[in-house]
C-alpha positions as CSV (number, residue, x, y, z in Angstrom):
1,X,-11.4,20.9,39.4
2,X,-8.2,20.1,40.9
3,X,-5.1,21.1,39.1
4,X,-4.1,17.5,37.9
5,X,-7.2,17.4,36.0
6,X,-6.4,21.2,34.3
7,X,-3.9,20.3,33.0
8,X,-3.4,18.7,29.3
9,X,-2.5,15.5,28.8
10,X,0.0,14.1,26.3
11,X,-0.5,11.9,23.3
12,X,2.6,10.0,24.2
13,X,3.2,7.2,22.1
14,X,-0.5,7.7,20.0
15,X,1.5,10.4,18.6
16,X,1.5,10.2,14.4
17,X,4.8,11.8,14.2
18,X,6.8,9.0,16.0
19,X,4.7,6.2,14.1
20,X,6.0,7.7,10.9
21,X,9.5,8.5,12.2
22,X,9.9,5.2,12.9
23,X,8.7,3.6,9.6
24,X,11.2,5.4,7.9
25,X,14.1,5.1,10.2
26,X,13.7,1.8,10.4
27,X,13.6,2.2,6.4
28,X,16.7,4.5,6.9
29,X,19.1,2.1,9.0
30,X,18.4,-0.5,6.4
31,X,19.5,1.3,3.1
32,X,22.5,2.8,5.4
33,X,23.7,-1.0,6.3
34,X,23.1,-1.4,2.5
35,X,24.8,1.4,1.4
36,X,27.8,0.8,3.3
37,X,28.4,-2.9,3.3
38,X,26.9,-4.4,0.3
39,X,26.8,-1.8,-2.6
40,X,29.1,-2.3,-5.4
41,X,31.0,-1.4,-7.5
42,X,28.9,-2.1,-10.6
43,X,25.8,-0.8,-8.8
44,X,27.3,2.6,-8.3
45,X,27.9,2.9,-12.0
46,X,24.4,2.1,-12.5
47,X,23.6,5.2,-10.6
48,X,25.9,7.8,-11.9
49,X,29.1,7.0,-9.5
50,X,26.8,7.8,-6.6
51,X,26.4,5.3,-3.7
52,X,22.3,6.0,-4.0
53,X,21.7,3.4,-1.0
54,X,24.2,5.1,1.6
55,X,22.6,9.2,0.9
56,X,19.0,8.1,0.4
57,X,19.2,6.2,3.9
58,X,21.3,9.1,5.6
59,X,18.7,11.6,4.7
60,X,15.7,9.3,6.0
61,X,17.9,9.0,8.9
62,X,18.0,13.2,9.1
63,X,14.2,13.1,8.6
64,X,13.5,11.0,11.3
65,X,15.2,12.9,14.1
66,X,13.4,16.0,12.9
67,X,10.1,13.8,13.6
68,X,11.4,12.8,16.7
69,X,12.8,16.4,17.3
70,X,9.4,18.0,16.4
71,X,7.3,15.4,18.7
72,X,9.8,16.4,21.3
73,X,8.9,20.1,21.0
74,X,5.8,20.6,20.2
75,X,3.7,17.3,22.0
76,X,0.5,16.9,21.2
77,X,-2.5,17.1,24.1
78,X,-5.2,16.4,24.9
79,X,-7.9,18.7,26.2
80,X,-9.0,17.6,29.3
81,X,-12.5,18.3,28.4
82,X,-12.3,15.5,25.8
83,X,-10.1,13.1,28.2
84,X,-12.7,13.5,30.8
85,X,-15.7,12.8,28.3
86,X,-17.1,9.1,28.4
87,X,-16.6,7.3,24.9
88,X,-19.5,7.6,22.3
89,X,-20.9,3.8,23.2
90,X,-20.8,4.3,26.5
């Protein structure tokens, strides 16, 4: 075995964590645009004074860089035992 093939490999962009970091930042950008530029008056006395739109996407928005953060840290690999192995139809 050379070393190359010892070594892990990463999941890269298979990984589930960015998949779902993106969903909801993309989810997150979207109420924050809403939040600030379209919310009114009237709606924020239908939720209690609160802007709902503008904290509800700033806290997606936290939630996806600790996603992002945790991919970062701790990547996923792949054995090299299983990325070696031929596929099951194969």
């Amino acid at each position: 075995m050379t070393e190359q093939s010892a070594r892990p490999r990463k999941a890269g962009a298979f990984d589930i964590r960015l998949i779902i970091a993106l969903l909801i930042g993309v989810y997150g950008v979207v109420l924050t645009v809403m939040g600030i530029a379209f919310t009114t008056d009237a709606d924020r006395a239908k939720a209690a004074g609160v802007n709902i739109n503008l904290w509800a996407g700033i806290g997606m928005l936290v939630v996806t860089a600790l996603f992002v953060l945790w991919a970062v840290l701790r990547p996923l690999t792949v054995p090299a035992e299983a990325a070696d192995a031929p596929a099951e139809g194969e």
